[in-house]
N, C-alpha and C positions, 0 to 999 in steps of 0.2 A: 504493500500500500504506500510506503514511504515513497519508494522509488517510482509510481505512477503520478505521485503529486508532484513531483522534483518535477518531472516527465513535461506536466501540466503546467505549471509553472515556466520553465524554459518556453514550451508554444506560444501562450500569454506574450511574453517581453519580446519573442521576438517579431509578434504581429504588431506590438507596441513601438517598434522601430530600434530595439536595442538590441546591442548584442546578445546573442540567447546564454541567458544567466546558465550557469553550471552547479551540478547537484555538489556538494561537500567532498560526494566520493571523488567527483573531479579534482580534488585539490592534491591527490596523488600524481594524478598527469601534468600537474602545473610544477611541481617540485623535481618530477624526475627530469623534463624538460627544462628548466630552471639549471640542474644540476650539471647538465651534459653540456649546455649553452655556457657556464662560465668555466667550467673545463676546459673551452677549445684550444687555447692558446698550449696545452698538456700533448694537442692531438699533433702539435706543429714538430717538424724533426729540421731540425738544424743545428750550424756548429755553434756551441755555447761559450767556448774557451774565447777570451779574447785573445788576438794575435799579440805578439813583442816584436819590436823592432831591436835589430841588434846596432849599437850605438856607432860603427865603423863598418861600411861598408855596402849599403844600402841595401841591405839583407833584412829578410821577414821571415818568424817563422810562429807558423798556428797549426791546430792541430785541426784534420778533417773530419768531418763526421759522419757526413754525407756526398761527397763529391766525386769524384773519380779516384781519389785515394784517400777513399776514408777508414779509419782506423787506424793514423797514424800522424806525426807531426812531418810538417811541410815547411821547406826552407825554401824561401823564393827571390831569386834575385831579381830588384828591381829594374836596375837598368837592362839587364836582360833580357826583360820577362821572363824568364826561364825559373821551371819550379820541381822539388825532386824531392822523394820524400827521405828522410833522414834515415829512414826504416821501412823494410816495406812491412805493409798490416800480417805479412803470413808469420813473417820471422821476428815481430815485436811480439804475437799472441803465441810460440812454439815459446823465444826465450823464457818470455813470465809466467808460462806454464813448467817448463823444467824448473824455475830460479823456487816458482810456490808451492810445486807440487797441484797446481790447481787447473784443472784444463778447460775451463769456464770461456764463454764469451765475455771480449773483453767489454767496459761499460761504455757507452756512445760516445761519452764524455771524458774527455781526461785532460784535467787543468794541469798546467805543469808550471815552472821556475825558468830564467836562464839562470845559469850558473856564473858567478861576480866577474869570473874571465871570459865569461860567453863563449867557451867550449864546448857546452853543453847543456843539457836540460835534465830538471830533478823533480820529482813527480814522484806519487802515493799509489801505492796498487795492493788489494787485498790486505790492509790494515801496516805496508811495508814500503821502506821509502827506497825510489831506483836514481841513477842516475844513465844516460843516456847521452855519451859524448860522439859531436857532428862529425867528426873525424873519422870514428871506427865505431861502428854502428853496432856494438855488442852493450846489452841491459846488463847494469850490476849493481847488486846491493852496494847502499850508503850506510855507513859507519853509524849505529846509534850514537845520540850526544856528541856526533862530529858536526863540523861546520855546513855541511854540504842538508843534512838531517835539521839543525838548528835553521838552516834557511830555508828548507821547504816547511817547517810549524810555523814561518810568519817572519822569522828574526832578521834583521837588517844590518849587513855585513859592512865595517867602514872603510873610506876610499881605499885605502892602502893592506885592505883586505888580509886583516891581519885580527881584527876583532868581531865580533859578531854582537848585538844586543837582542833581547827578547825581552813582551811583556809578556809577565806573569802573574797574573792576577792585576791586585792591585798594590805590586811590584816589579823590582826589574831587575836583568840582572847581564853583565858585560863576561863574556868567555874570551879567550884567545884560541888561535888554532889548535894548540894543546889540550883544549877542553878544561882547561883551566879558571877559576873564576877570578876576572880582574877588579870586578865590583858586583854589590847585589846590595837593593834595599827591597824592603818589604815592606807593606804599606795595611790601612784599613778602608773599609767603607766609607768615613768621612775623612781620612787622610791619606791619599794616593797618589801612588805615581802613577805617570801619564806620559808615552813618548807621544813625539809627534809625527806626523807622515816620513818628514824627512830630519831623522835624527840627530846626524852626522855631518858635520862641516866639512868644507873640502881639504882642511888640515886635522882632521880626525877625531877634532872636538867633538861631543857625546852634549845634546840639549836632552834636559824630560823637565817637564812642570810637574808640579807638587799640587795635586787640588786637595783645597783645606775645605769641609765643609761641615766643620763641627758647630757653627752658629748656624749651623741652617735652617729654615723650619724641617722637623722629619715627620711622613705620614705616616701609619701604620698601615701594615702589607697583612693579613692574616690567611691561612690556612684554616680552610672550613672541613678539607677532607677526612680529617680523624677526630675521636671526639675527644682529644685533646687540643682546644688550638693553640696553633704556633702563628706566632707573631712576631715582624720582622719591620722595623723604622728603617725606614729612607728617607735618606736628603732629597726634599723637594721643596724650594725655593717659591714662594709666592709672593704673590705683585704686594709690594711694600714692606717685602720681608727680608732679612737679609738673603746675600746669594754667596755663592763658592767663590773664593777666590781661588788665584793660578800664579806659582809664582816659580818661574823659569828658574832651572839650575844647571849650570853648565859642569862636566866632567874634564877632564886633562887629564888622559890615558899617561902623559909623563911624570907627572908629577903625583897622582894618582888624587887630585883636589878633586870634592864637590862643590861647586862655591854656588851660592844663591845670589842672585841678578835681581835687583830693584827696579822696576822699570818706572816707578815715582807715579805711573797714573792712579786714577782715579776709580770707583767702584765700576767694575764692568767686564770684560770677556777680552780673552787673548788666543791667538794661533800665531806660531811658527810658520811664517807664508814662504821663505826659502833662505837661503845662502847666499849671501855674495861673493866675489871671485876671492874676497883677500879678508874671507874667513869669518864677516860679519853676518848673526842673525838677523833678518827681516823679521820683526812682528807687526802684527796688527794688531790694535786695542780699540774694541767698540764699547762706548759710554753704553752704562746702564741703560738708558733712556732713547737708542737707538741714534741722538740725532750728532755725534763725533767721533769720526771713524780718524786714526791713527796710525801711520805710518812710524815706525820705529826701528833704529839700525843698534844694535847692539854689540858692541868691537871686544877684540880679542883682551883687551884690558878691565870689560864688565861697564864702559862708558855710554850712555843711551845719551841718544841721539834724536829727534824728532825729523825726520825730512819731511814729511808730507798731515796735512789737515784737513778733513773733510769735514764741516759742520754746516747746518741748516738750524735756524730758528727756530722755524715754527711745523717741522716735520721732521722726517725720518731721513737716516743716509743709509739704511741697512736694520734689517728685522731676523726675526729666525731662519728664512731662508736664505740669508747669508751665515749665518754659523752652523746650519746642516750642509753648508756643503760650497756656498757662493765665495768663502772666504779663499778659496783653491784658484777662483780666477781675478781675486783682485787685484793682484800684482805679478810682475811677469819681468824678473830681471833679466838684463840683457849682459852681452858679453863684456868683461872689463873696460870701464872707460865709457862706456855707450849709453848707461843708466839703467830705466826701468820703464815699462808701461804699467799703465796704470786706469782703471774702471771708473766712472763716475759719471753721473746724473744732471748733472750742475745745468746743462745748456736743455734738460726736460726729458732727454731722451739717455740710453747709457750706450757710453760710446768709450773709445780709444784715448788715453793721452801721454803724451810725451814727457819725462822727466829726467835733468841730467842727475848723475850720481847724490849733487847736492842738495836737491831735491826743488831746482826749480825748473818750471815749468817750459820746453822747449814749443811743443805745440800742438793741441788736437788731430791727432790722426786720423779719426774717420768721424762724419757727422751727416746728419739726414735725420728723416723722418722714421727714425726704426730703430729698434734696441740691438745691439751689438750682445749678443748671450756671452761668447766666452774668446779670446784670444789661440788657436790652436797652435801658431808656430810661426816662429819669426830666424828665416835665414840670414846666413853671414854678410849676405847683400844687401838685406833692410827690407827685404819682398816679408808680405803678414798676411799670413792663411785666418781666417776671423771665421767662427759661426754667427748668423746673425739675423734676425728675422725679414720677411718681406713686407714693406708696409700693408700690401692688399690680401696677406696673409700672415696676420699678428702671429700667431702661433706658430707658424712651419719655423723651422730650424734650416736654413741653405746656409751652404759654405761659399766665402768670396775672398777674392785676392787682392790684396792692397801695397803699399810700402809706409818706411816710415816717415816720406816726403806729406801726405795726408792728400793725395791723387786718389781719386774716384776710388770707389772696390767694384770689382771686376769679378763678373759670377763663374764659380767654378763648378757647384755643382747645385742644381736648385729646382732640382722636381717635387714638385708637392710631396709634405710629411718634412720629417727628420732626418737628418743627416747629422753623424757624427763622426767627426776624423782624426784618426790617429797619423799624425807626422811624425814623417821620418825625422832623425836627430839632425839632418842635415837643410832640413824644409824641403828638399827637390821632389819628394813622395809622400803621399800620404793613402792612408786604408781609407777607403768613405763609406762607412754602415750607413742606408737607408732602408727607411720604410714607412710605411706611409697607412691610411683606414684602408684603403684598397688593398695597399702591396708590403707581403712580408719581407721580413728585411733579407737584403743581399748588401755582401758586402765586396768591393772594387776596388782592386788597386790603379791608383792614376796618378799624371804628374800635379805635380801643385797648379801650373797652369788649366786642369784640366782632361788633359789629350791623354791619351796611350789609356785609355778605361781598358782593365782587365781583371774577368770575373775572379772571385776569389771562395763564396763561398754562398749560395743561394736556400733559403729555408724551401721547405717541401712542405705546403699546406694544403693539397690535396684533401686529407681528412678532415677537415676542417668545415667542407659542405655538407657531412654527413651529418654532422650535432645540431645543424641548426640555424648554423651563425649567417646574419647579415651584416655587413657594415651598415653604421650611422647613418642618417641623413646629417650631412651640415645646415646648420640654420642660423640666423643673422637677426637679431631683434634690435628694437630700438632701448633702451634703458628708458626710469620711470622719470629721467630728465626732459625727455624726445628729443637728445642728440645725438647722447653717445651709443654708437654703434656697438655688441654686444654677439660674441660670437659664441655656439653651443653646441649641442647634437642630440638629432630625434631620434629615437629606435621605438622602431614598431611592432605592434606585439603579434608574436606568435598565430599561421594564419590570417596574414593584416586582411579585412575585406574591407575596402572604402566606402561601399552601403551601411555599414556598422557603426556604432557608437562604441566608443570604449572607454573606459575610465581613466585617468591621466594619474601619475607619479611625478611629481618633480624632484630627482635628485638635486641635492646641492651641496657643494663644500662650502662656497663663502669666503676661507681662510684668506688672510689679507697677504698671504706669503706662496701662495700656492695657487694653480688651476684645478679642476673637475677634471679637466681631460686630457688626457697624452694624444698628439698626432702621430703617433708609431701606431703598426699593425696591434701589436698585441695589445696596447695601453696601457691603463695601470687600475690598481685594485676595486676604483670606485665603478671604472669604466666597464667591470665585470661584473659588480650589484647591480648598475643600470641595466645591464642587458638580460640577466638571471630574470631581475622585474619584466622587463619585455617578453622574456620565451615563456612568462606566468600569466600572458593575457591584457599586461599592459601599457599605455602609450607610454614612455620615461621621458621627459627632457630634462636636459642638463647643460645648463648656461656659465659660464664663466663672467661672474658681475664684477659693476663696478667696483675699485677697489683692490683684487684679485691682483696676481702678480704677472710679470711675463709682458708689459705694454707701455707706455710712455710712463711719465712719471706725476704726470697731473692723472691719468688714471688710477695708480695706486694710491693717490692723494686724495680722493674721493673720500673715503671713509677714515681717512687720520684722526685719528680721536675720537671719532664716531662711530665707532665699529655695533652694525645691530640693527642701522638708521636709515639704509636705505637699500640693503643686500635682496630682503625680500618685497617691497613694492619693485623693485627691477624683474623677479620671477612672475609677479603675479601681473606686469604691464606685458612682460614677454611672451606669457601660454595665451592673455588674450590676444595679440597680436596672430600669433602661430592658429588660435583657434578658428580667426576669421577666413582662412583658407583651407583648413583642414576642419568640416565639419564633421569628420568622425571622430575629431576631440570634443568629449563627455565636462564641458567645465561644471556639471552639476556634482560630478565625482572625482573629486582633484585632491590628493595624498602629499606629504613630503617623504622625504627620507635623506637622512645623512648620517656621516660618520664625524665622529670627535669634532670640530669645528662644525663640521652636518649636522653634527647632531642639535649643537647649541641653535644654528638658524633651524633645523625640524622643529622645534619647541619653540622657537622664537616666532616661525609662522604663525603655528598654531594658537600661537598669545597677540598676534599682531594684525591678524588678517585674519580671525576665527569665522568669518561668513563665508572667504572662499576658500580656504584647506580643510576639508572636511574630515581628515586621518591625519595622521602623523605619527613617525616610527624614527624614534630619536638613538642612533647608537653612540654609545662611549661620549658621550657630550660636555664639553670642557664649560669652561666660566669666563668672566673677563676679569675674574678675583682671583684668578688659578695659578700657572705658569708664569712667572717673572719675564722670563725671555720670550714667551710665545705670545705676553700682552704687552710689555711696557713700550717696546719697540713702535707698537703700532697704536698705544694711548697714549703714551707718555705717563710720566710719573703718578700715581692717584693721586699726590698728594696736590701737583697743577693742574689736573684733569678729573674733578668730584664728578662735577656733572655730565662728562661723557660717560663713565663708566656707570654712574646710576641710572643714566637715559637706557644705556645697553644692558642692564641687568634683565633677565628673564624671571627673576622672583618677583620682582614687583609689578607683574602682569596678570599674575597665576590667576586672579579671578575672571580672566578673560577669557579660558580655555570653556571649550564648546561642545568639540568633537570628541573622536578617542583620543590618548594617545595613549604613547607605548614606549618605553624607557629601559635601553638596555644597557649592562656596565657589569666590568668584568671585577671581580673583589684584588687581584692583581694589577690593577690597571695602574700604572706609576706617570702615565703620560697626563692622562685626565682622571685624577682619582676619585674612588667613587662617593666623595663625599661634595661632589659637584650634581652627581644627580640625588644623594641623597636629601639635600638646601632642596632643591628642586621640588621632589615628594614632599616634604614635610610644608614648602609654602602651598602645592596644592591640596593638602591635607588643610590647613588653616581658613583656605579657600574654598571647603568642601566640595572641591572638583575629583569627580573619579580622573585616576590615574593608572596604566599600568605599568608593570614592572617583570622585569626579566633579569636575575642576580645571575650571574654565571661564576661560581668557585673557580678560583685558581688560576683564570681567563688573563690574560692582557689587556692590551690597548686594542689590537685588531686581532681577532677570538682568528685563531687554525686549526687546523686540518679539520677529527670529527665536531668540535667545537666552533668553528667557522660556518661547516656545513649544516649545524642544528641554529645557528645565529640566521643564515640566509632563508631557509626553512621556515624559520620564528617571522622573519620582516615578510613574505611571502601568505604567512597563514593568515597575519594580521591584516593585510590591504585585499585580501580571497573576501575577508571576513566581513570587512567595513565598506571596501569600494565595488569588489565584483559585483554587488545585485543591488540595481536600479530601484530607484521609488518615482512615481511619476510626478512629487512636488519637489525631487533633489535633494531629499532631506535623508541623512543615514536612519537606515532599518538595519537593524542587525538581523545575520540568518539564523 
C-alpha cells in the first residue's frame, strides 16, 4: 500500500509540472549515484609523480605510468628531444622481485628522490628503500640510517653534502655521512622546532624556528571513542588572543653554535623565503593584522636588515592564503648583484617588480589588467616565464614570457584551464601541466619560447563517462552591486530534462582567501560535493563572490572588514539572474550548502535571506571570533573593527532562522573547533528555533574516507528530505 501511494503521489506532481517526486526508497539511487559521481577523478589513470629537472644539463626525469614506457622512470633530454628509460619496466619488476622476495605487480605509482649528486634516484618499494643509479641501471638496497635512506624519509642534505637534517616530531636533528649525530633538539607541543623549506645556506648554515606557543589560547580535543575520555589541549590562537611566536635560530656546523636571531619585529608571522648568494636569510614578517608585509635580510653576523615594506592603511597586503602557501612566490632572488623580484598589489592589480640588492626599487616588470599568480623562472639573460591570469578569463592560469626590461608578456602557453610549469634550472625549458573542465591534464615538454611542444605524459579518462560525470556549465552573473561581473559553475542534475522543474542547491565557500572552484579537470574537494549534489537530482550552483581571492585587488577589497555583508545577497541576485533563462530552476526550492567558511555563509543565508533558502546544511562552520590568522587579516584587529565583526556574527541572527537547518562538526576539528557550532546551537536554542545536528567523534576539519562518505550521504538525505518534494504554495513539507 505504501508503495502504491508513493506511486500516486509521483503521477500527481508530475501532471502538476514538476519533477516527479521520488519514493524514500529512491534515496538509495540518489547516494549510490552520488557516490560513483564524486569518485570519478579515482577512475582517471595517469602519471602522478611529478617530474625533477636535473640542475646541469637540460635533463628530465619522471616516472611513467601510463605511456609507452610505463613502469618505469624516464630521463629525457631536452635539447634533444630524445627520451630512454633509465630501466626498462621488465628488468626494474624481475630486480625488486629477487632484491624482496616478492613477485607482485609493481604499484602505478612510484614517487622517487634524485640523489644530492644526481647520479641517481632513491625510492621506497615494499616497506624498503632502493637506490637506482642512471649510469648502471642495476636496483640496490640503501643502507638503513645512511644518508641516501635519511633522504628519501624527507631529510634535506647541505650544499656540500656532507650533513643531512630531518624533522622529527616536534624536533630535529643534524647527522653527518657517518651517521653520526652532529646536533638534535627535541621539542613539545607548545615549544617546537620547525625547519623550513629551504634549511641550509649556501655556506652550510642550518636555519629552524622555535615556535613558542605556551601563551596560547589551547582548545580541548576529546576522544569520545572509549568510555574513558581522553583529552588533548591544543594551541589554537583566536582573534584577540595571543598567537605563537617564531623565532629563527641559526646552527654553525663549525663551531657547532645554536645562536637565536632577533629579528626586532613586531606581533605576527615569519617564513624563511630563500638565501642569498653571500649566505644571507631572506625573511618575510606579516603584521598580525595583515596590513605590513616585510622584507628582511639576515647576515652571517645575526645583523637584520629591512630592504623592503609593504603597508596599506586601510586594508590588507596579504591574509591566510599567503601563509598556506602564497608566501613561496613572494620573493624571487636573482643571481648575485642582480637583486630580487618581488609581488605586490600596490598599482590594484599583482604584478612583477624590480629591486636592486638594496632594496630599492629598479622598476615594475609587468603590468595590465590581470593578476600575475606566480613568477616561474627567470634566465641568465633576464627573459621571465610568469603564470598569470587572462583578463576575459579571471580564473585560467596561462603561462607568458617576459624580461626584466618590463616589455609586453608574450603568451606561451594559454589554452583554456591551468597551466603549471616546471622550469628548467636554466629557463631554456620548461614541463607545462594542463588541464582544463573539458581536458585532463597532459603534460608537454617545450621551449620557454613556446615551440618544440613535446608530449610527455597524457591522463586516460576514458572511465570517467561510465560514472556519470558531466563537466560544468560556466556561468557569469552580475553581483548584488549590478557591476561586478561574477564568475561560477552550473551542474545539472542527474537525467537533466529541460521540461522539468528541479530544486536548486547553492554551494558556497565565501572565504575571503580562496575560490569555490578549480579550473583543472579534476578540481578540488568542494567541486566534488557540488557535483555528488547534482548526480542526487539537483541543480548546484557555485559562484565565486565578491571579495573571494584570485582577481584585482579592489575585488578582494569588497568585503574588508565586512566579511558576512554582502557574500550572500551576490548568491541570491545571481540564481535569480541564472533562473530567468533557465526555467527549470525551482527558486520555490533553493538549499545552501558549504564547508568551514560554507558552512559559516550556509547558516548565515539561512539567518539572512530566510524567505529565499529554504534548507541549509552547514559543515564544519568557523566564526569571525575563531582563527586569529584566518580573521584578522581580512577584519582587522577586533579591537579597531567592533562593529564589522558584530554586523558578521551569525549569533545574533539566530531568531531569524525559518527553515531547517543542519549542523555538522567533527569533535577533532582543530581548524574550526567545534565550539563554533556549539555558540551557534545554544543561540538557536535561546531563540527556540529547531536546529539540527550531526557530532561526528574523532572527525576532523574535512571528515575521510568511510566518515567523508556517511558526511556526503548525511548532506544528500537532508536536501532528499526538505527540497526533493514540491508543495504547490513553495512552502517546505517534510516527507
Amino acid at each position: 500500500m505504501i508503495r502504491l501511494f508513493c506511486l500516486a503521489v509521483a503521477v500527481s506532481l508530475e501532471l502538476s509540472g514538476f519533477i516527479a517526486a521520488q519514493s524514500l526508497d529512491d534515496t538509495a539511487s540518489r547516494l549510490d549515484r552520488a557516490a560513483r559521481v564524486e569518485a570519478w577523478p579515482r577512475a582517471i589513470r595517469d602519471s602522478m609523480v611529478a617530474p625533477r629537472w636535473l640542475q646541469h644539463g637540460e635533463q628530465l626525469v619522471f616516472w611513467d605510468a601510463i605511456g609507452p614506457m610505463a613502469g618505469t622512470w624516464v630521463m629525457v633530454d631536452a635539447e634533444r628531444r630524445k627520451r630512454r628509460p633509465i630501466i626498462t619496466p621488465v628488468r626494474l619488476h624481475k630486480q625488486l622481485a629477487a632484491l624482496t622476495g616478492h613477485d607482485a605487480a609493481l604499484p602505478e605509482q612510484m614517487p622517487f628522490v634524485l640523489t644530492p649528486d644526481e647520479r641517481g634516484l632513491v625510492f621506497d618499494y615494499a616497506s624498503n628503500g632502493f637506490r637506482l643509479d642512471f649510469a648502471k641501471p642495476d636496483v640496490r638496497r640503501i643502507e638503513k640510517g645512511g644518508m641516501d635512506a635519511r633522504h628519501l624519509a624527507g631529510g634535506i642534505i647541505s650544499p656540500s653534502r656532507d650533513r643531512i637534517v630531518l624533522q622529527q616530531g616536534e624536533g630535529f636533528a643534524v647527522f653527518d655521512v657517518a651517521g653520526r649525530t652532529v646536533i638534535e633538539r627535541t621539542g613539545t607541543s607548545d615549544l617546537a622546532w620547525e625547519l623550513p623549506e629551504q634549511p641550509w645556506s649556501p655556506d652550510g648554515r642550518l636555519a629552524v624556528w622555535l615556535i613558542d606557543s605556551r601563551m596560547v589560547h589551547h582548545i580541548p580535543v576529546v576522544d569520545y571513542t572509549a568510555a574513558s575520555e581522553q583529552v588533548v589541549m591544543v594551541p589554537y590562537p583566536k582573534v584577540g588572543t595571543p598567537i605563537a611566536s617564531a623565532r629563527l635560530h641559526l646552527f654553525d656546523p663549525a663551531s657547532g653554535e645554536l645562536r637565536e636571531v632577533s629579528n626586532g619585529q613586531d606581533e605576527g608571522y615569519d617564513w624563511l623565503a630563500d638565501w642569498r648568494s653571500d649566505g644571507a636569510a631572506l625573511v618575510l614578517h606579516l603584521a598580525r593584522d595583515g596590513k605590513r608585509l616585510d622584507l628582511l635580510s639576515i647576515g652571517r653576523d645575526g645583523r637584520v636588515r629591512r630592504l623592503l615594506r609593504e603597508e596599506r592603511r586601510d586594508t590588507k597586503v596579504a591574509d591566510l592564503n599567503f601563509a598556506v602557501g602564497g608566501w613561496r612566490e613572494q620573493v624571487v632572488p636573482l643571481a648575485a648583484g642582480h637583486g630580487f623580484l618581488w609581488m605586490s598589489e600596490r598599482d590594484g592589480w599583482r604584478h612583477v617588480y624590480h629591486y636592486d640588492d638594496a632594496g630599492r626599487l629598479i622598476l615594475q616588470v609587468t603590468r595590465g589588467a590581470f593578476p600575475v599568480v606566480r613568477v616561474d623562472g627567470v634566465s641568465d639573460d633576464g627573459t621571465l616565464l610568469v603564470t598569470a591570469a587572462d583578463p576575459a578569463a579571471p580564473y585560467d592560469e596561462r603561462l607568458y614570457r617576459g624580461n626584466l626590461k618590463g616589455n609586453a608578456l608574450r603568451p606561451v602557453a594559454v589554452d583554456r584551464g591551468v597551466h603549471m610549469a616546471l622550469s628548467s634550472p636554466s629557463g631554456r625549458y620548461l614541463v607545462d601541466s594542463h588541464s582544463s573542465w573539458t581536458s585532463p591534464r597532459r603534460r608537454d615538454l617545450i621551449r620557454s619560447d613556446g615551440t618544440g611542444r613535446t608530449p610527455l605524459t597524457i591522463a586516460d579518462s576514458r572511465a570517467v563517462a561510465a560514472t556519470g560525470y558531466a563537466p560544468p556549465e560556466p556561468i557569469r552573473t552580475l553581483a548584488a552591486d549590478g557591476v561586478t561581473s561574477l564568475h561560477g559553475a552550473l551542474y545539472h542534475p542527474f537525467g537533466f530534462d529541460p521540461t522539468r522543474r528541479y530544486p536548486v542547491v547553492a554551494y558556497i565557500y565565501g572565504g575571503p582567501f580562496g575560490t569555490v572552484l578549480s579550473r583543472t579537470y579534476t578540481g578540488n574537494t568542494m567541486m566534488r560535493r557540488a557535483e555528488a549534489l547534482a548526480a542526487a537530482g539537483f541543480v548546484v550552483v557555485a559562484i565565486d563572490v565578491r571579495g573571494s581571492a584570485g582577481r584585482s585587488k579592489a575585488f578582494s577589497d569588497a568585503t574588508y572588514g565586512k566579511i558576512g555583508q554582502s557574500e550572500i545577497s551576490d548568491y541570491v541576485t545571481g540564481l535569480h539572474q541564472l533562473a530567468k533563462t533557465r526555467p527549470w530552476m525551482d527558486l520555490t526550492r533553493v538549499g545552501i550548502h558549504g564547508h568551514s567558511w560554507g558552512g559559516y555563509f550556509a547558516i548565515r543565508a539561512m539567518l539572512a535571506s530566510p524567505d529565499f533558502f529554504k534548507a541549509g546544511y552547514a559543515g564544519a562552520p568557523g566564526a569571525l571570533d575563531e582563527d586569529a590568522l584566518v580573521n584578522e587579516p581580512d577584519m582587522g584587529r577586533i579591537a579597531d573593527n567592533p562593529g564589522g565583526y558584530a554586523a558578521g556574527s551569525n549569533l545574533a541572527l539566530a531568531e531569524h532562522l525559518s527553515g531547517p537547518l543542519r549542523i555538522m562538526h567533527g569533535t577533532a576539528d582543530v581548524n574550526a573547533p567545534l565550539s563554533s557550532s556549539m555558540r551557534m546551537v545554544d543561540a538557536l536554542i535561546r531563540a527556540n528555533k529547531p536546529v539540527e545536528q550531526l557530532v561526528m567523534p574523532g572527525v576532523a576539519h574535512d571528515p575521510e574516507g568511510p566518515a567523508g562518505a556517511y558526511y556526503r550521504d548525511d548532506v544528500i538525505r537532508f536536501f532528499v528530505r526538505t527540497l526533493a518534494f514540491p508543495s504547490t504554495d513553495g512552502a517546505y513539507k517534510p516527507t
